[in-house]
Each structure stands twice: as structure tokens, then as C-alpha cells.
N, C-alpha and C positions, 0 to 999 in steps of 0.2 A: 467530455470537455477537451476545450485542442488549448494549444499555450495560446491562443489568441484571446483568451475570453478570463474575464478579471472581475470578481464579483466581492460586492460588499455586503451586511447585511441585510440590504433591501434589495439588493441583484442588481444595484448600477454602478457602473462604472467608479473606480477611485482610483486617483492618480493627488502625487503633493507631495511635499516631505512633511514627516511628522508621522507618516501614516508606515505601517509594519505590510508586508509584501512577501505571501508563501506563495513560492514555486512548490510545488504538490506533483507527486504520482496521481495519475488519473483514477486509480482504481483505489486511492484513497478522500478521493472528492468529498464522495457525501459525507465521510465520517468527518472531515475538516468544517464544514457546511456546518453538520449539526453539531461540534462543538463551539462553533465561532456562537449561532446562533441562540442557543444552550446560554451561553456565560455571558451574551452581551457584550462579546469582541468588535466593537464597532472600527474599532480603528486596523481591523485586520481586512487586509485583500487578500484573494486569493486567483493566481492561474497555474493551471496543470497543465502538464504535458502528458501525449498522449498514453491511452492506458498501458495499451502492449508493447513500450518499453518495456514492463512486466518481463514480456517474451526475448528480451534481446536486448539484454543488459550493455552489454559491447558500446551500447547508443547512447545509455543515459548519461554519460560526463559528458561528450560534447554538446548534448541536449540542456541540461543545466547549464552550463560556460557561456551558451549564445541567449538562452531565457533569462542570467544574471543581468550578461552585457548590454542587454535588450532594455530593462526597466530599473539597471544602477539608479540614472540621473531622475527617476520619478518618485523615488522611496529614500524615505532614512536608513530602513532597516530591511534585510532581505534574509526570512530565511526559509532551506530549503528541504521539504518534507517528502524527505529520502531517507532511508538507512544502508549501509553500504550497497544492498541488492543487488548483489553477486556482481558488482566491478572490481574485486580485487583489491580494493584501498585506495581504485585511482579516483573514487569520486568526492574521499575524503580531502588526498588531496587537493585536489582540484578547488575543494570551497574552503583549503584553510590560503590556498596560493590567493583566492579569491576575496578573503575576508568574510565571509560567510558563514553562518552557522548549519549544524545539520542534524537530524534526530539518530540519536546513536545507537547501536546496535546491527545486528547483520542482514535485516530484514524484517519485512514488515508483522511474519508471525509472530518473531522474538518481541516486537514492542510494541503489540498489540497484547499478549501475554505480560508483557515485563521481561522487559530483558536480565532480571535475575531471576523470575522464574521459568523464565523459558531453560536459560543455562541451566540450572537444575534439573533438571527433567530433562536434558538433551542426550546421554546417555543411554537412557531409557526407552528411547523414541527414535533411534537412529531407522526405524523401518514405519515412519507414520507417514502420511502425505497431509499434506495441512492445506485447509481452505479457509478465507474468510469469506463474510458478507457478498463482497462484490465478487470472489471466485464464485460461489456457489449461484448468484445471479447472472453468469456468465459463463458458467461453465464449459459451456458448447464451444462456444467462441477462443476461450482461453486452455482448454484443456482437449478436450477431444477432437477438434477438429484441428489446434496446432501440429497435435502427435499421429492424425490421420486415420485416426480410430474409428472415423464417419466412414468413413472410406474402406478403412483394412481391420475391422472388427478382433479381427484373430491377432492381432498384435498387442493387445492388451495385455496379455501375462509376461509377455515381453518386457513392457515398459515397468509394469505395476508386480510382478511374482514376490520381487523379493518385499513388498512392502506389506504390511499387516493389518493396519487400520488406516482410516482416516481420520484426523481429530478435524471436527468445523468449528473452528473457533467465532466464536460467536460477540460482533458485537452489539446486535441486540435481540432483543425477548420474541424472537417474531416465530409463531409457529408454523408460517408457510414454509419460508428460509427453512427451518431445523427438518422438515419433511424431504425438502428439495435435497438439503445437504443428506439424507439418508438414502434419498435415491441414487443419488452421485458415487456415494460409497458403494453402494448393491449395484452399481453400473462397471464398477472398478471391482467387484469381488472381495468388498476388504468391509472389514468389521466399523461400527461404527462408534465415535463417542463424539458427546458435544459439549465445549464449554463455552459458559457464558464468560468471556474474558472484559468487555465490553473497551473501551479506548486504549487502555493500558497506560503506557507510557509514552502514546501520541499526544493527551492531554496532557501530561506534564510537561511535556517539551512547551505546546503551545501556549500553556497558561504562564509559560517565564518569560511570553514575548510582549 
């Protein structure tokens, strides 16, 4: 999905005030999709900007500032489903300068987990590599071919030695996903575990909108 495409429950278009307006991570789409759809969020739009921001943190505040300014004057209420992901706090501020709200926490793992249990457990895991859903559907794209590991195989341990496992965090029951994320790990050298985390505390954010 690109920031151009805006969908409602039925997948058409909404524009109006009255109506709530998430600017979205791309690589959080479906899970936004299926909880809109899920609880009968009729009054929520959604458009994402693209996924591999993911990749290139650097981009996403100016990306969100011009997606805000873009659809201010067609929404009551605009909020934007991001967690800091690795800009530093500039993208915090940027949506409080903004008026804005934003899903908290530092990243998508942390509150897909719960960002109190992710905290907890961070200590513990300072050598995990974390995947969800859309990583592990993607992996090629977002993982080995960014780091060039299509490419230069042997750099793997390079990137991946001091890491230990992978957790897939899982937000749902799918046993193709849980195979693929096992492969992904045996592709990486690193142990595996998977939890079923399922929305965390991306549902909570959206169910207070």
C-alpha cells in the first residue's frame, strides 16, 4: 500500500469530518485492516505509507508531516500508527508539534508484544532478532536482500553471530507463517521460538479512537 490509497471498511474511498484517519506503517496494514474489520470500525480510514520506511527510519517524520498536511482538512481526527521506529524522538515530536496522536512505545515489536511486556523481557533478549507477520512474509525483500546476503552469503555471521535466536512473534495462528518463520531462523543460524503475541497494544491504541 503507497500513502495514496485510503480505505474503509468496504475498501472505498472516505473522506469528511467526523470520520478518524490512520496514517499506518505499511508493514502494519493488514493487522490495522483486520482489526478495523474485526470490531466494526466503520468510521476508521486508513492510508500507509510505504513499507520500507521499515528500512530507513531517517524518512519516516518527514513522511508523516507531509501524509498529516496532505488529509488535516478531510478528517476530524488523525492518528498515526507509528511507534518511535528508530527516529530518535523526532517523530514524537513532530506529531505532538502536529497535534497528533501516536502508538507508544519504540517499535513495532514492543507493541505488538505490549510494551510492558516487551520491557520486561528486554534484558533478557538483548541478542534476539525479532520478526512479525509481515517480516517473515517478506523476508527476502526486507531482510536478506537489504543486508546483501542474496548476494554475499558469507556475510551472515557477520551481521547475525552475536545474535542467538529468533523470536516470530506471531500475530496469528497460521501454521504456514510459523514454518516459514522457522525457516528464516535456520536461514540465519539462530534458534527458534514463536509467540503467539497476536495485536498487543496496537488494538488498544486503535479501539480509544
Amino acid at each position: 500500500m503507497t500513502d495514496t490509497t485510503t480505505l474503509t471498511h468496504d475498501g472505498l474511498p472516505l473522506h469528511g469530518r467526523g470520520q478518524v484517519l490512520i496514517i499506518g506503517c505499511g508493514a502494519i496494514a493488514r493487522e490495522i485492516i483486520a482489526l478495523r474489520d474485526r470490531n466494526g470500525w466503520d468510521h476508521i480510514a486508513l492510508t500507509c505509507l510505504p513499507a520500507i520506511l521499515h528500512n530507513h527510519p531517517d524518512r519516516i517524520t518527514g513522511a508523516v508531516r507531509e501524509a498529516v498536511a496532505k488529509h488535516r482538512d478531510s478528517y476530524a481526527n488523525i492518528f498515526v500508527a507509528y511507534a518511535d521506529c528508530g527516529t530518535g524522538g523526532q517523530l514524537a515530536a513532530a506529531c505532538a508539534d502536529l497535534g497528533v496522536e501516536m502508538i507508544a512505545g519504540p517499535h513495532c515489536y514492543s507493541f505488538f508484544e505490549g510494551n510492558a511486556a516487551f520491557a520486561a523481557r528486554a534484558s533478557d533478549e538483548i541478542t534476539a532478532f525479532y520478526l512479525t507477520d509481515f517480516l517473515v512474509r517478506q523476508f527476502d525483500a526486507f531482510v536478506i536482500e537489504p543486508l546483501g546476503l542474496d548476494r554475499h552469503p558469507q556475510l551472515r555471521d557477520m551481521y547475525f553471530g552475536h545474535y542467538e535466536k529468533l523470536v516470530y512473534q506471531a500475530q496469528t495462528d497460521d501454521p504456514v507463517l510459523t514454518e516459514k518463520a522457522r525457516a528464516c531462523a535456520d536461514r540465519l543460524g539462530l534458534a527458534f521460538e514463536r509467540r503467539l503475541t497476536g495485536y498487543g497494544d496496537l488494538e488498544t491504541a486503535l479501539s480509544r479512537l
